[in-house]
Backbone as JSON, one array per atom type, in Angstrom:
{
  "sequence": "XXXXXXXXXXXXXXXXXXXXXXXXXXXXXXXXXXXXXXXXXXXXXXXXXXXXXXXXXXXXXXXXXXXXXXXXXXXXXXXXXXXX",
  "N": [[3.84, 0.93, 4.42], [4.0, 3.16, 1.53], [2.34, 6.3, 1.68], [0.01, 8.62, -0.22], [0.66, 11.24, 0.24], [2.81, 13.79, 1.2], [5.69, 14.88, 3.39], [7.38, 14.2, 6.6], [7.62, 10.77, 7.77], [6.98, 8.61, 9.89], [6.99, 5.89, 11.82], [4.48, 4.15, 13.7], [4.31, 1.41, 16.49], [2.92, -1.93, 16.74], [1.43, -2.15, 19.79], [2.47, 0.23, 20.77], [1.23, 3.07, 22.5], [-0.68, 5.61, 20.15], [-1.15, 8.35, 20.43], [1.45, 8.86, 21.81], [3.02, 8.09, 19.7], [2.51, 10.15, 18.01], [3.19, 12.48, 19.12], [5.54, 12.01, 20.04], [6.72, 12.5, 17.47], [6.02, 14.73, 16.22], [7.53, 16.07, 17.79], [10.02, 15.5, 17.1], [10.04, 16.68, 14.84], [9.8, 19.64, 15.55], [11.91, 19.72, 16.87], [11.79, 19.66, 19.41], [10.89, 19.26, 23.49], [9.25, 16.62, 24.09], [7.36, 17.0, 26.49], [7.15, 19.73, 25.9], [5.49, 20.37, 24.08], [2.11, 21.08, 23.29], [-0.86, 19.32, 24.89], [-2.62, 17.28, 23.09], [-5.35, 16.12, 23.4], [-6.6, 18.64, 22.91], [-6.37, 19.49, 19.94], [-7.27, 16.81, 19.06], [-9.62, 13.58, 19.63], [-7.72, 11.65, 21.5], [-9.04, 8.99, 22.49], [-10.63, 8.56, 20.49], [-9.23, 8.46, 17.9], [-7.06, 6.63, 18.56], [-9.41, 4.48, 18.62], [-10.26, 4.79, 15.81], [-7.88, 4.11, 13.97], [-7.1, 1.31, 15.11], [-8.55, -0.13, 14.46], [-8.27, -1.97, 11.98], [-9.6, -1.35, 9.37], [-9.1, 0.36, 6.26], [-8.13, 2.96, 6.48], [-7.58, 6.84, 6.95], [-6.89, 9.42, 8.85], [-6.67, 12.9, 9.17], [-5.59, 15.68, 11.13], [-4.86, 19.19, 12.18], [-2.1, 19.92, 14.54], [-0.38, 21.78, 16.42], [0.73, 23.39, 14.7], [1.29, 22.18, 12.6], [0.39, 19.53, 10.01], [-1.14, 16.38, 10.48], [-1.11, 13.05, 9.1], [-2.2, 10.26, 9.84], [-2.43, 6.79, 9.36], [-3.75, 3.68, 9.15], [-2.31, 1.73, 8.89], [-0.04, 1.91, 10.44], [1.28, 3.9, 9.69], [2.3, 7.23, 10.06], [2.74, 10.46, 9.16], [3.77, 13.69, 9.05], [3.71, 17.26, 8.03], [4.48, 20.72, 7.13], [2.15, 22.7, 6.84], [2.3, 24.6, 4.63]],
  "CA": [[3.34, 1.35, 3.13], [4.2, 4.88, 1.34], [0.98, 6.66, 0.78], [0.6, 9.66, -1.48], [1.09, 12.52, 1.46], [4.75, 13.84, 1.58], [6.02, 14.96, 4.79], [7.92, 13.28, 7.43], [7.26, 9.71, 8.32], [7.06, 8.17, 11.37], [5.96, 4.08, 12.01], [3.93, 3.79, 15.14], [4.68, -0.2, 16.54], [2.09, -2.18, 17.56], [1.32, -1.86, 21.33], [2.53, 1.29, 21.39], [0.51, 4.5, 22.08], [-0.84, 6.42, 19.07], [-1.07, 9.38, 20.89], [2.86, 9.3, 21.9], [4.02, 8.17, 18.8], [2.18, 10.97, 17.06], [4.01, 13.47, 19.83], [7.09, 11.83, 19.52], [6.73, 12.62, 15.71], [5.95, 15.99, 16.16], [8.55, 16.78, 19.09], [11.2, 15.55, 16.21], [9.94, 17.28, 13.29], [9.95, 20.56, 15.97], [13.17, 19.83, 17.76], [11.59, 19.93, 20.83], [11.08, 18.16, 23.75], [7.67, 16.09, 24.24], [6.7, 17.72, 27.23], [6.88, 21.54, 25.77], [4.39, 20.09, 23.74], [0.36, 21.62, 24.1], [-1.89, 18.68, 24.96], [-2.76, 16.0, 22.1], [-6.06, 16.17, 23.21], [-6.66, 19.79, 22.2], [-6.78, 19.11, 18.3], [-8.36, 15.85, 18.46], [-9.97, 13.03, 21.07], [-7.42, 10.52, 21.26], [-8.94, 7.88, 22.34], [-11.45, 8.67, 19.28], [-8.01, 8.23, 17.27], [-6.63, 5.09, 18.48], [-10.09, 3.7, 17.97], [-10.5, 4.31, 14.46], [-6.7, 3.61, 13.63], [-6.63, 0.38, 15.49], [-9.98, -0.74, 14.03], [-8.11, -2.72, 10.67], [-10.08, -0.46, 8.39], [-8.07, 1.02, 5.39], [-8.31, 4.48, 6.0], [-6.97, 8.03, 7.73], [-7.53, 10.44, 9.72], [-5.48, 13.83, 9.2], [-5.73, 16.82, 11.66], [-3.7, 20.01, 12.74], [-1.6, 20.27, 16.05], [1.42, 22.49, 16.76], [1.28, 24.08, 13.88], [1.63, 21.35, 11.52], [-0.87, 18.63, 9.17], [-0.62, 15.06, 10.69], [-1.9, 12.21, 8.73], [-2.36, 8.99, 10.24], [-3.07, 5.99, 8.71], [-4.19, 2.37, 9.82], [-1.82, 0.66, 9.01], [0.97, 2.38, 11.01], [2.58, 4.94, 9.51], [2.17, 8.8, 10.61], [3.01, 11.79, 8.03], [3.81, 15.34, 9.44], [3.78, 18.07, 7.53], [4.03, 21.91, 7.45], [0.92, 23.0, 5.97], [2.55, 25.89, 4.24]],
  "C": [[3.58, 2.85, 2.98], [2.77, 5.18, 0.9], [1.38, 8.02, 0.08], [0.85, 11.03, -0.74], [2.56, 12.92, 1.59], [4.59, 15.06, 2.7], [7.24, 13.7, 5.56], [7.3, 12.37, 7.95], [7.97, 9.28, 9.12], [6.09, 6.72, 11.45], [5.74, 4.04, 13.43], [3.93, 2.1, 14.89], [3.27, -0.65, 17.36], [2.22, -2.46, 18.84], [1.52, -0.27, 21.71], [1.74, 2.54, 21.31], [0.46, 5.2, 20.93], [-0.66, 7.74, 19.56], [0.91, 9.68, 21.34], [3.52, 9.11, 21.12], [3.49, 9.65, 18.29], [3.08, 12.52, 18.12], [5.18, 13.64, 19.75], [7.52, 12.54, 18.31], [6.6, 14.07, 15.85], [7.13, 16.93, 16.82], [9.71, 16.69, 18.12], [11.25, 16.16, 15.43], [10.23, 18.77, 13.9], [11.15, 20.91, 16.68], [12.94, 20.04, 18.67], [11.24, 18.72, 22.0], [9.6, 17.67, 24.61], [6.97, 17.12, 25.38], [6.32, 19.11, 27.12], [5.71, 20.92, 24.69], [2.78, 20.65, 24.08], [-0.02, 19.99, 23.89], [-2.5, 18.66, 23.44], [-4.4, 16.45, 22.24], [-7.32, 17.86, 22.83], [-6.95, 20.05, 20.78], [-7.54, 17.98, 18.12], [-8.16, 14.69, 19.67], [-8.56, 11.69, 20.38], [-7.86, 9.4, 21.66], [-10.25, 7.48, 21.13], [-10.47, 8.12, 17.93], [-7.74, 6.74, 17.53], [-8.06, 4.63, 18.29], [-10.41, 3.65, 16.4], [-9.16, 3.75, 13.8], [-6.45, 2.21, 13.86], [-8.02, -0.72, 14.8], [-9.75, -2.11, 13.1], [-8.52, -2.23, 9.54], [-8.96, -0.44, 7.54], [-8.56, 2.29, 5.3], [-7.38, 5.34, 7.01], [-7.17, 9.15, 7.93], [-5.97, 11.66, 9.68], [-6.65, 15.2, 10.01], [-4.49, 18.26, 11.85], [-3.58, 19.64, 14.09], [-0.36, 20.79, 15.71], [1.63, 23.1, 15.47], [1.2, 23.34, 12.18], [0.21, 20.54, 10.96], [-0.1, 17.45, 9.9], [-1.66, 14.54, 10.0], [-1.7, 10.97, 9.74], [-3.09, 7.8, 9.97], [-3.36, 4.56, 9.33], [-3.04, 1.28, 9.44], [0.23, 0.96, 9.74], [1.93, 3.66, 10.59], [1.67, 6.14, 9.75], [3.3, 9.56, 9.56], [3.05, 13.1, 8.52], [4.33, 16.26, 8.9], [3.88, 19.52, 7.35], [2.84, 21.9, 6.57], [1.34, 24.37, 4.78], [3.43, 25.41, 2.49]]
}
């Protein structure tokens, strides 16, 4: 689903980590490579994240990391944005 946030999208698959897609997503939008990355859990608890994302709800959770706005929504898709 497109929601109304523009930025770069990114579809997290089910099974796979929220926390590494949302790194992945960031490491592409920065050209860098996951591991130069700061720690995920620094801006926000992930496993506070995958529980409300994985819940079924209809909703989303947007924070900063690295610089940037991530949205993340429940039903898979991830939005990264400059904030600027």
């Amino acid at each position: 689903m497109v929601h109304g946030t523009t930025g770069q999208r990114f579809e997290y698959a089910d099974g796979e980590s929220m926390t590494m897609a949302i790194i992945d997503a960031v490491a592409t939008v920065r050209d860098a490579d996951p591991l130069e990355l700061s720690p995920l859990y620094g801006a926000i608890s992930a496993d506070a994240l995958d529980t409300l994302v994985t819940r079924g709800d209809d909703l989303e959770v947007t924070f900063s990391y690295e610089g940037l706005r991530i949205t993340v929504y429940s039903d898979g898709e991830i939005v990264v944005c400059d904030p600027t």
